[in-house]
PDB file of N, CA, C and O in Angstrom:
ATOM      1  N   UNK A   1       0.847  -1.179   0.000  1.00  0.00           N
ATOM      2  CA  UNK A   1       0.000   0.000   0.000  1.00  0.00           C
ATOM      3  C   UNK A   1       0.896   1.246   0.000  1.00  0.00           C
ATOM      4  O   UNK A   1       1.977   1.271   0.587  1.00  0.00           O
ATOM      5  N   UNK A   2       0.531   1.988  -0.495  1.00  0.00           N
ATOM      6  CA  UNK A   2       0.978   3.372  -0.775  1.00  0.00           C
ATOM      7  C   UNK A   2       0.516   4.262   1.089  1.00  0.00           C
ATOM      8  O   UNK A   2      -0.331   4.003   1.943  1.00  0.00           O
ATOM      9  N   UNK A   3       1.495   5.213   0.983  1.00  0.00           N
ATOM     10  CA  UNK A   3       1.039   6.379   1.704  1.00  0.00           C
ATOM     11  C   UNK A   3      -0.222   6.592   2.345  1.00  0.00           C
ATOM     12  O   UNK A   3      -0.736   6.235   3.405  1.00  0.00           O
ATOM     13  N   UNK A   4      -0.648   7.485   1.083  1.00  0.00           N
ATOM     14  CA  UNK A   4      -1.598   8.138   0.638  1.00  0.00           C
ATOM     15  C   UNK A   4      -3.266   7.090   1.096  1.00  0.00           C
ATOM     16  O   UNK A   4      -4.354   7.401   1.581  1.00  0.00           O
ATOM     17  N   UNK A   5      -2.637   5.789   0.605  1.00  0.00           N
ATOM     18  CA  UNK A   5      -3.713   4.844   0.597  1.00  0.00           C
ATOM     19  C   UNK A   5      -3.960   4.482   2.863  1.00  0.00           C
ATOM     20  O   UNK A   5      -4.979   4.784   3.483  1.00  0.00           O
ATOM     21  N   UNK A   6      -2.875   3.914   3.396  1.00  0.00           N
ATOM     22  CA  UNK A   6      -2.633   4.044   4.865  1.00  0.00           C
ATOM     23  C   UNK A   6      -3.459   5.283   5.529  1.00  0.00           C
ATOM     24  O   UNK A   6      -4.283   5.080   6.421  1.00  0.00           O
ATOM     25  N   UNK A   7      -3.129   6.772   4.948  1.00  0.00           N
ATOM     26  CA  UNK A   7      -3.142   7.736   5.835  1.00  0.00           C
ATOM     27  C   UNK A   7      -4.916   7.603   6.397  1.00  0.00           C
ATOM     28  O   UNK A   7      -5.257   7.795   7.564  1.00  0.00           O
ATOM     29  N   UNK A   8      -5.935   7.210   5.182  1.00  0.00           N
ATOM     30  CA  UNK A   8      -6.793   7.518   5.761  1.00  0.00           C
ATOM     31  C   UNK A   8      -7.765   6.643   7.107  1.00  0.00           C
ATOM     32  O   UNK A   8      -8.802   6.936   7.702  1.00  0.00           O
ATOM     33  N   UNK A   9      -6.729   5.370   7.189  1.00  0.00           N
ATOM     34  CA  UNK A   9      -6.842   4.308   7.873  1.00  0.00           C
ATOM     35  C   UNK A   9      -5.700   4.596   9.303  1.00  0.00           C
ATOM     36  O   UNK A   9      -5.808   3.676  10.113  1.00  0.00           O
ATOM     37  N   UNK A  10      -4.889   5.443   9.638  1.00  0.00           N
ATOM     38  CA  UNK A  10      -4.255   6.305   9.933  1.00  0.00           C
ATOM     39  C   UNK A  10      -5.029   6.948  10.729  1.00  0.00           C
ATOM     40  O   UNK A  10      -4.937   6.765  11.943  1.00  0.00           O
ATOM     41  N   UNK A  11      -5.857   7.745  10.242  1.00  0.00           N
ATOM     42  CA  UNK A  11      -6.858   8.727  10.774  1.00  0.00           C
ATOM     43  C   UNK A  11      -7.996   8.383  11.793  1.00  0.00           C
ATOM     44  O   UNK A  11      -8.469   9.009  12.741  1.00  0.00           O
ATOM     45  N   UNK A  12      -8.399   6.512  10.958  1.00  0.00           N
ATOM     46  CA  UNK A  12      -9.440   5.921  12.204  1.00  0.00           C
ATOM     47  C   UNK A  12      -9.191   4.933  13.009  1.00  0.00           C
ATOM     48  O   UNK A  12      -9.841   3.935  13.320  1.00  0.00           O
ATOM     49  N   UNK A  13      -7.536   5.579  13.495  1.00  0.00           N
ATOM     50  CA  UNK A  13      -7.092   4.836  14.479  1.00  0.00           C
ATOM     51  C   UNK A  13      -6.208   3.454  14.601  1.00  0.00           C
ATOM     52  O   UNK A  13      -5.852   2.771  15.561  1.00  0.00           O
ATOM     53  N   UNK A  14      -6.008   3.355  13.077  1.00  0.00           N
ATOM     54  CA  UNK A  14      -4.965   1.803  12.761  1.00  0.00           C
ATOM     55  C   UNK A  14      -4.174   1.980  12.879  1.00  0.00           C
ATOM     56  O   UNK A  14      -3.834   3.106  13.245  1.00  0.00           O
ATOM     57  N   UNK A  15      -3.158   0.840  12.618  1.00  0.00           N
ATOM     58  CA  UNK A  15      -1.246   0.729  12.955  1.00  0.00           C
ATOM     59  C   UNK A  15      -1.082   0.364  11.832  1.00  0.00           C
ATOM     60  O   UNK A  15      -1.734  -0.458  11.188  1.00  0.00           O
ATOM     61  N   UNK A  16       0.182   1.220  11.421  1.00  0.00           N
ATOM     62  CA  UNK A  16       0.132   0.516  10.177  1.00  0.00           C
ATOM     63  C   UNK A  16       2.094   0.214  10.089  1.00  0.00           C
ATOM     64  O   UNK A  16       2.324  -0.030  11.273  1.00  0.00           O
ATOM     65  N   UNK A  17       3.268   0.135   9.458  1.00  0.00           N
ATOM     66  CA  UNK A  17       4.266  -0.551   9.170  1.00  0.00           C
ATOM     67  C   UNK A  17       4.684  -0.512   7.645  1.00  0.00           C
ATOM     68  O   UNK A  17       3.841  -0.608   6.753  1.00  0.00           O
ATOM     69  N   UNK A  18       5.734  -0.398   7.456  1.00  0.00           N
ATOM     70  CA  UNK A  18       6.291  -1.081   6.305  1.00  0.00           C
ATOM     71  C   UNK A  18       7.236  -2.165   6.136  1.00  0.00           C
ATOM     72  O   UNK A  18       8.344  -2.228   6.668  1.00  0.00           O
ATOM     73  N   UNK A  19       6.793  -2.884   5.472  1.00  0.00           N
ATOM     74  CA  UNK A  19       7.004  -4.199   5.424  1.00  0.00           C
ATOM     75  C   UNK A  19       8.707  -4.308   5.325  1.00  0.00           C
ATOM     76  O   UNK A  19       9.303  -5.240   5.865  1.00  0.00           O
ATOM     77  N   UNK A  20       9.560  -3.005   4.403  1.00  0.00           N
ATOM     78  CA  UNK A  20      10.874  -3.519   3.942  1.00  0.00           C
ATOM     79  C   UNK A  20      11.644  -2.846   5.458  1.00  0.00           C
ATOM     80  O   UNK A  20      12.754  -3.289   5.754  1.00  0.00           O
ATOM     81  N   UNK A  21      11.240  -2.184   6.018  1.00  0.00           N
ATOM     82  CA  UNK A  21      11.898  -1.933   7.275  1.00  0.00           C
ATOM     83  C   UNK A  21      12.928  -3.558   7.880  1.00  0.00           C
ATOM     84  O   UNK A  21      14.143  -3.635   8.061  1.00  0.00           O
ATOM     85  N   UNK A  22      11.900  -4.610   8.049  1.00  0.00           N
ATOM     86  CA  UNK A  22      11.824  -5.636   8.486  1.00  0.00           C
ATOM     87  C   UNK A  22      12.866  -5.858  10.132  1.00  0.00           C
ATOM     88  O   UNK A  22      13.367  -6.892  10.574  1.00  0.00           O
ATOM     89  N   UNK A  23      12.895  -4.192  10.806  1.00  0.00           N
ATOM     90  CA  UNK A  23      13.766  -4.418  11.852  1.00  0.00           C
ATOM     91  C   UNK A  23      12.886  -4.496  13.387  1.00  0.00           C
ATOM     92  O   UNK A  23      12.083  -5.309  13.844  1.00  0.00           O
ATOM     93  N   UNK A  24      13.530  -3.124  13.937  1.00  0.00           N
ATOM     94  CA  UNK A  24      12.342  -3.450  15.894  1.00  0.00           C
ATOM     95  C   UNK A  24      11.637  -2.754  15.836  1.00  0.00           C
ATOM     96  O   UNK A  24      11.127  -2.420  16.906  1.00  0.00           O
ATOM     97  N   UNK A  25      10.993  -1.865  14.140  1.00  0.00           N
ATOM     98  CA  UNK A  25       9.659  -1.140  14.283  1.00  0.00           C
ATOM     99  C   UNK A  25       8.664  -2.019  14.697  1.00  0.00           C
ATOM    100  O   UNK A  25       9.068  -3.179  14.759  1.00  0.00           O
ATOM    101  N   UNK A  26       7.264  -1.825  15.062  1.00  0.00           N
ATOM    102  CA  UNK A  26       6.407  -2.489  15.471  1.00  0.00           C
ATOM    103  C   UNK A  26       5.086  -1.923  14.953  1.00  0.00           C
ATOM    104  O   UNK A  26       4.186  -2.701  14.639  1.00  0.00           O
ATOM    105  N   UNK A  27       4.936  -0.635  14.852  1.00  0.00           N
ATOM    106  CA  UNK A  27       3.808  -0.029  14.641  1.00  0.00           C
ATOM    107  C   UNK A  27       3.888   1.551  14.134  1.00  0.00           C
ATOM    108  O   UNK A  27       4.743   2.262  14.661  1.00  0.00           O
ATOM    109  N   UNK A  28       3.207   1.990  13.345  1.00  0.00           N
ATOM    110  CA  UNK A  28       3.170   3.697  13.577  1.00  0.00           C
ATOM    111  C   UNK A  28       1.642   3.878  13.552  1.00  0.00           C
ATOM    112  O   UNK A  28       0.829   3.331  12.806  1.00  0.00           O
ATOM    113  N   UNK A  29       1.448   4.713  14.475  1.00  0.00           N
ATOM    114  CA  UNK A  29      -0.069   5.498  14.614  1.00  0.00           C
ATOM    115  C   UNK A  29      -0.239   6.828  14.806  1.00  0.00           C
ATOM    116  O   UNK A  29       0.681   7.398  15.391  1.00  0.00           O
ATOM    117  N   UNK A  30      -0.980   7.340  14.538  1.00  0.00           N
ATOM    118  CA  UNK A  30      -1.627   8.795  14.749  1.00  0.00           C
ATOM    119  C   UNK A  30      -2.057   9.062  16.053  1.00  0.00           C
ATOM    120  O   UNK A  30      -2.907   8.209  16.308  1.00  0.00           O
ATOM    121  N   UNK A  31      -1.900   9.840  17.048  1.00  0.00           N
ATOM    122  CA  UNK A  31      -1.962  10.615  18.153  1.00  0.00           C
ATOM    123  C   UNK A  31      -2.820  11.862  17.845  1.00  0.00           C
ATOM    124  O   UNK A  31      -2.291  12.798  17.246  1.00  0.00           O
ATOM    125  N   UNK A  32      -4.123  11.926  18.224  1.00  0.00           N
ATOM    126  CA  UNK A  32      -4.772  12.728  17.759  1.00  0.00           C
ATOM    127  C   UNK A  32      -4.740  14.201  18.318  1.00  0.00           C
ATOM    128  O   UNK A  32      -3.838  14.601  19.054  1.00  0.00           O
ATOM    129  N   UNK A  33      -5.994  15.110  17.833  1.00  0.00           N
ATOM    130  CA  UNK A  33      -5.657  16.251  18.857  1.00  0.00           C
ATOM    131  C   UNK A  33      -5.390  16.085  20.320  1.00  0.00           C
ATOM    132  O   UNK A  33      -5.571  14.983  20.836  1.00  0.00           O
ATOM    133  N   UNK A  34      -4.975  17.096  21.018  1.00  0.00           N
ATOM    134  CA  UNK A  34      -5.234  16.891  22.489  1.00  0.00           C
ATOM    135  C   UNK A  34      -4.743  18.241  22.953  1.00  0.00           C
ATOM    136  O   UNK A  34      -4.392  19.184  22.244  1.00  0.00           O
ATOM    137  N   UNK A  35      -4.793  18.145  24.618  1.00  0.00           N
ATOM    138  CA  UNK A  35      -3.922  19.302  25.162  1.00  0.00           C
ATOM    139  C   UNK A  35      -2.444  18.521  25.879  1.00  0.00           C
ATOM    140  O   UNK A  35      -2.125  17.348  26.077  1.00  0.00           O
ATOM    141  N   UNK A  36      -1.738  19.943  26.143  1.00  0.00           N
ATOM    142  CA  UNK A  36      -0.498  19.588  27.264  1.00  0.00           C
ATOM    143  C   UNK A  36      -0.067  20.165  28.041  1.00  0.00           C
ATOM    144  O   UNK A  36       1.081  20.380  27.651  1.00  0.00           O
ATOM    145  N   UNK A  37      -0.239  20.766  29.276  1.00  0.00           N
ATOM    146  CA  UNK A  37      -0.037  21.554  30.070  1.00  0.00           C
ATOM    147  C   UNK A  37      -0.844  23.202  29.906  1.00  0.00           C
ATOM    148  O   UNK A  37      -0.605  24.363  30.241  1.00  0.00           O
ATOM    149  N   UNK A  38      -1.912  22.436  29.178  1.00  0.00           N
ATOM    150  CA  UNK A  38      -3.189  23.533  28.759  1.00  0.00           C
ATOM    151  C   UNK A  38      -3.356  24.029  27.530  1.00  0.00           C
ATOM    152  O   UNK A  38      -4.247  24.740  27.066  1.00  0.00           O
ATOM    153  N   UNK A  39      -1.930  23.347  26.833  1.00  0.00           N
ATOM    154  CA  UNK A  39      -2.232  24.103  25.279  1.00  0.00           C
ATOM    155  C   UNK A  39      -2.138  23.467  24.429  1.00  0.00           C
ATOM    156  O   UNK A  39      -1.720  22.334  24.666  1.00  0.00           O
ATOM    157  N   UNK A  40      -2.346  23.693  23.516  1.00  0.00           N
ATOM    158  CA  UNK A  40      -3.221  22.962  22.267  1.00  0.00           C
ATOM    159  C   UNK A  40      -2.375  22.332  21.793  1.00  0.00           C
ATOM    160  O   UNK A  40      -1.397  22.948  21.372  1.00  0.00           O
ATOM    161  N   UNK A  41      -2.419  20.570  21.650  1.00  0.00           N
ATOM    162  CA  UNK A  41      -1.550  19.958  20.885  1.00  0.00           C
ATOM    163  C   UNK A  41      -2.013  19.301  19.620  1.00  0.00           C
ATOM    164  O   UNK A  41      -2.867  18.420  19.720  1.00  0.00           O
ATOM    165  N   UNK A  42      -1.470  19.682  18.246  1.00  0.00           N
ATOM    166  CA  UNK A  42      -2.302  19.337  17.387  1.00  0.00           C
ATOM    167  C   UNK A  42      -1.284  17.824  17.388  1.00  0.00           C
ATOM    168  O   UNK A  42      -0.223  17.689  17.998  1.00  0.00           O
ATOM    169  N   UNK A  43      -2.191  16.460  16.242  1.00  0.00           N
ATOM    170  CA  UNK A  43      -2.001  15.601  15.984  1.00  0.00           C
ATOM    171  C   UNK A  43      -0.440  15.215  15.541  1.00  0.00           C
ATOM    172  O   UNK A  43       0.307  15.835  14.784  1.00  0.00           O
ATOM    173  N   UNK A  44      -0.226  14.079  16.212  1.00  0.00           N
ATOM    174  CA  UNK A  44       1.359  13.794  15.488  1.00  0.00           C
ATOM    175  C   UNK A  44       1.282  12.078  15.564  1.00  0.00           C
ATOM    176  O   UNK A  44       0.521  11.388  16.242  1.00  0.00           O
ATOM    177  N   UNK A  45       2.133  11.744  14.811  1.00  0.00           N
ATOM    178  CA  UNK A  45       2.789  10.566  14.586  1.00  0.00           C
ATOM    179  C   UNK A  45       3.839   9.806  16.136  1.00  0.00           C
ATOM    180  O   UNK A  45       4.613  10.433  16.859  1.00  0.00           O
ATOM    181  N   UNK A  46       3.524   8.520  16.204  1.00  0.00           N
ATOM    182  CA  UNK A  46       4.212   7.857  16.799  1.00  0.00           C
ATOM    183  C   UNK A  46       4.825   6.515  16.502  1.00  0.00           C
ATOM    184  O   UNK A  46       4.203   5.696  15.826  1.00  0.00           O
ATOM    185  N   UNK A  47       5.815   6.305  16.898  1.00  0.00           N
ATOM    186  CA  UNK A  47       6.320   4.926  16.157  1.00  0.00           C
ATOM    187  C   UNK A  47       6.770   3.992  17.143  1.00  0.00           C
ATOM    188  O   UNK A  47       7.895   4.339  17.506  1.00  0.00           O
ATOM    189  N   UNK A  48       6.419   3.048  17.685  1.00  0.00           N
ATOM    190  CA  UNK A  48       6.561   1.993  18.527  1.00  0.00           C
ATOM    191  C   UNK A  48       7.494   1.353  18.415  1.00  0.00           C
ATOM    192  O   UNK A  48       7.118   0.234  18.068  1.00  0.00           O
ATOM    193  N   UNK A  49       8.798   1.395  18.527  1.00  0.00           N
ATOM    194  CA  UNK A  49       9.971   0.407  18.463  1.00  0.00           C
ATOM    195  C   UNK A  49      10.325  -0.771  19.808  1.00  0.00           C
ATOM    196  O   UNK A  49      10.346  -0.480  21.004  1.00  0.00           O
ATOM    197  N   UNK A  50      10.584  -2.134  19.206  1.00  0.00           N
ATOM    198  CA  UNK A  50      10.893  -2.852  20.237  1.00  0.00           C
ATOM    199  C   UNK A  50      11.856  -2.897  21.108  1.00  0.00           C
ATOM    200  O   UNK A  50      13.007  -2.798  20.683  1.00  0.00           O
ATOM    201  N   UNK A  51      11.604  -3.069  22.628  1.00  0.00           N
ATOM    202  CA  UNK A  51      12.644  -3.061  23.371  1.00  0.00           C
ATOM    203  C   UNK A  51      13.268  -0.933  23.483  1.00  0.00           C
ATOM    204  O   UNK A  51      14.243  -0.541  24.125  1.00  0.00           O
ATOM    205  N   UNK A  52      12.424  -0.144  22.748  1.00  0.00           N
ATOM    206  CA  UNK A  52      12.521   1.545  23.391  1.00  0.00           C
ATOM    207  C   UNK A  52      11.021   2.148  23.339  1.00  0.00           C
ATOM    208  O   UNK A  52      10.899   3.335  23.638  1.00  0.00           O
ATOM    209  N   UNK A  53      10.034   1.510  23.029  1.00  0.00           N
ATOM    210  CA  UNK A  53       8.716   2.096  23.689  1.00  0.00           C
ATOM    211  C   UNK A  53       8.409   3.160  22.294  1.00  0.00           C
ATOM    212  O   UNK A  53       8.658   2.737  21.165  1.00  0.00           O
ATOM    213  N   UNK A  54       8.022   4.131  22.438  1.00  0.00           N
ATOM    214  CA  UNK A  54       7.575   5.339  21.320  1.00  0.00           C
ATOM    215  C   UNK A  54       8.476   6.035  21.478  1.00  0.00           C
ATOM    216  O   UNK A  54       9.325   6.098  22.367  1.00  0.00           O
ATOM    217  N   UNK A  55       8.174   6.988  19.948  1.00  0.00           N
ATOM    218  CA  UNK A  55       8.699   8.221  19.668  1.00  0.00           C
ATOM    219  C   UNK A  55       8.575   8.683  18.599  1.00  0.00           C
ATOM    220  O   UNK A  55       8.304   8.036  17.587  1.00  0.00           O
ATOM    221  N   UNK A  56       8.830  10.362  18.687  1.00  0.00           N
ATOM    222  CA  UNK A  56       7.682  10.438  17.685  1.00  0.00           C
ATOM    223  C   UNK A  56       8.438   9.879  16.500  1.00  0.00           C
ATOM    224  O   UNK A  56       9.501   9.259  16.538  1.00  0.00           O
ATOM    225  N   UNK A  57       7.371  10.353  14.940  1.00  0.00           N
ATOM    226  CA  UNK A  57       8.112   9.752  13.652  1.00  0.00           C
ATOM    227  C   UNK A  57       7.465  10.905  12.784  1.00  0.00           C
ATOM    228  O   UNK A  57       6.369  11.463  12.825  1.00  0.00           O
ATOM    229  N   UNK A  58       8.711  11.052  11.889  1.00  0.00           N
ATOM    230  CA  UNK A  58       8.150  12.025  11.053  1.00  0.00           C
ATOM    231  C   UNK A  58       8.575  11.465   9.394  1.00  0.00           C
ATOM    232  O   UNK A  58       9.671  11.747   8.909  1.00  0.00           O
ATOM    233  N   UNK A  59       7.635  10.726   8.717  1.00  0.00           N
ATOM    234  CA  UNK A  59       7.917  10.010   7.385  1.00  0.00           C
ATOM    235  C   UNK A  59       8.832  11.089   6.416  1.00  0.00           C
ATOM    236  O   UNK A  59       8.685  12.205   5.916  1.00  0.00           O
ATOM    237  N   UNK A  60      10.009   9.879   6.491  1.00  0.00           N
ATOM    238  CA  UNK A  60      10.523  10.469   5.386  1.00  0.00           C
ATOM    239  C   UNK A  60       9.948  10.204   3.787  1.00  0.00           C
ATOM    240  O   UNK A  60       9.098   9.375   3.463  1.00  0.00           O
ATOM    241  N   UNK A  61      10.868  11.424   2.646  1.00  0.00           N
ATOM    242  CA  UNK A  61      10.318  11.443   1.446  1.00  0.00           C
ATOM    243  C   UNK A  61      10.161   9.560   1.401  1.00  0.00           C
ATOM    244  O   UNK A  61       9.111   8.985   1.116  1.00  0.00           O
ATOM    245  N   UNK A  62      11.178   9.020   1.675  1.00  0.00           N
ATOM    246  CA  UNK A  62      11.217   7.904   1.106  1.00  0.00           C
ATOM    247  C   UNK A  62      10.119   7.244   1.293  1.00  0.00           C
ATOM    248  O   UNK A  62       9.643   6.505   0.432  1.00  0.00           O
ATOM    249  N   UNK A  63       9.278   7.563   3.154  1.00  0.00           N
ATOM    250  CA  UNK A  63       8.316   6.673   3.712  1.00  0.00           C
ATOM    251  C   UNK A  63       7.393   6.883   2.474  1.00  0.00           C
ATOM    252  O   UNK A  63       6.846   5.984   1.836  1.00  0.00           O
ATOM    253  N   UNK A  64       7.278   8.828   2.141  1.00  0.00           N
ATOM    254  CA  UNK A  64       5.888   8.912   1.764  1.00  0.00           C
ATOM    255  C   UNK A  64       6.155   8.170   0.659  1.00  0.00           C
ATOM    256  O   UNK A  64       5.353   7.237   0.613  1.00  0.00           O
ATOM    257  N   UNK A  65       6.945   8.157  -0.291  1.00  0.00           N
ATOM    258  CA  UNK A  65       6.941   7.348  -1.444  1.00  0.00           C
ATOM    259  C   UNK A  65       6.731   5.470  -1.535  1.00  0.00           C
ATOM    260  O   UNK A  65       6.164   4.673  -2.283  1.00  0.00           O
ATOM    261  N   UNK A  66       7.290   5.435  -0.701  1.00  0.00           N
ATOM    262  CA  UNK A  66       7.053   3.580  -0.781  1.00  0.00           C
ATOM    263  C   UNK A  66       5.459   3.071  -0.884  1.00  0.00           C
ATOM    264  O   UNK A  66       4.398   3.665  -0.692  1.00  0.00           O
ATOM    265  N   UNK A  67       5.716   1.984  -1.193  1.00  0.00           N
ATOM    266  CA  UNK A  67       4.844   1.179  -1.756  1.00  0.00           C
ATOM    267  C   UNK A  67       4.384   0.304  -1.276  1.00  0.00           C
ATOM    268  O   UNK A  67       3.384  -0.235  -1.751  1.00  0.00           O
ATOM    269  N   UNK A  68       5.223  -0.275   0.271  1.00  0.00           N
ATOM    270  CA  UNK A  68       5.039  -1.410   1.029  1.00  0.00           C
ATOM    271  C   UNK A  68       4.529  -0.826   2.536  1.00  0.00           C
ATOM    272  O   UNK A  68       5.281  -0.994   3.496  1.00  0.00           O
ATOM    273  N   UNK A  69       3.896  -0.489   2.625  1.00  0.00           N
ATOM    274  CA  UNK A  69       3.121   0.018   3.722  1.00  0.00           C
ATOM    275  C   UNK A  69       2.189  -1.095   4.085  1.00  0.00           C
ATOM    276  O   UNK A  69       1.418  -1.550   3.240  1.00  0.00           O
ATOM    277  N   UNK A  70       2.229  -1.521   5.233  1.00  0.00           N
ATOM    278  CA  UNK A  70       0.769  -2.594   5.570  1.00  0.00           C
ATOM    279  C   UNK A  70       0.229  -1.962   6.786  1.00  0.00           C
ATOM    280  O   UNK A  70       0.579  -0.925   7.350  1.00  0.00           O
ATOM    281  N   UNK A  71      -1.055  -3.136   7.180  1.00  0.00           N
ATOM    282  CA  UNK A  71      -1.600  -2.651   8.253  1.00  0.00           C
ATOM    283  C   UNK A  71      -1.115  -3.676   9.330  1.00  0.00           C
ATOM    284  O   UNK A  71      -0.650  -4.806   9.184  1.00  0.00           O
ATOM    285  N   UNK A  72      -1.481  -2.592  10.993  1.00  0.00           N
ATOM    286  CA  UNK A  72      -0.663  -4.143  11.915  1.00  0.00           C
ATOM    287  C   UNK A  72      -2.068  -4.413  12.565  1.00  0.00           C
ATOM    288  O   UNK A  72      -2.889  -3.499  12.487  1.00  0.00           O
ATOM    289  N   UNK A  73      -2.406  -5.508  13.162  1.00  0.00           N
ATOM    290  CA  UNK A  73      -3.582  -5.790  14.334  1.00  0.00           C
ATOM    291  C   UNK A  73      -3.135  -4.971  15.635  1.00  0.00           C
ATOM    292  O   UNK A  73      -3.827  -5.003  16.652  1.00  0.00           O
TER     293      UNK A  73
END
């Protein structure tokens, strides 16, 4: 799957991965609006790595371009 095709599955809360990574990623998801110490935090990306917990992720050109994007359970 493409990007583009993920993001909107992305949006209602799925995990999704790319397949050629094949290392201790685990997941990336969307973090929706919220607050943080009262102020407005808009939506960001998180990426679940094994054995270091989250952080954020910000797709590179390459992510947005690939082709092997899946979804995780």
């Amino acid at each position: 799957m493409t990007f583009e095709e993920v993001l909107p599955r992305l949006k209602a809360g799925e995990k999704v991965i790319r397949n050629g990574w094949g290392g201790a990623e685990l997941y990336v998801k969307l973090v929706g609006q919220s607050e943080h110490d009262g102020e407005h935090l808009n939506p960001y990306f998180l990426i679940n790595v094994r054995g270091e917990g989250y952080t954020m992720f910000t797709p590179t050109v390459c992510d947005l371009l690939a082709e092997d994007w899946i979804m995780v359970d």
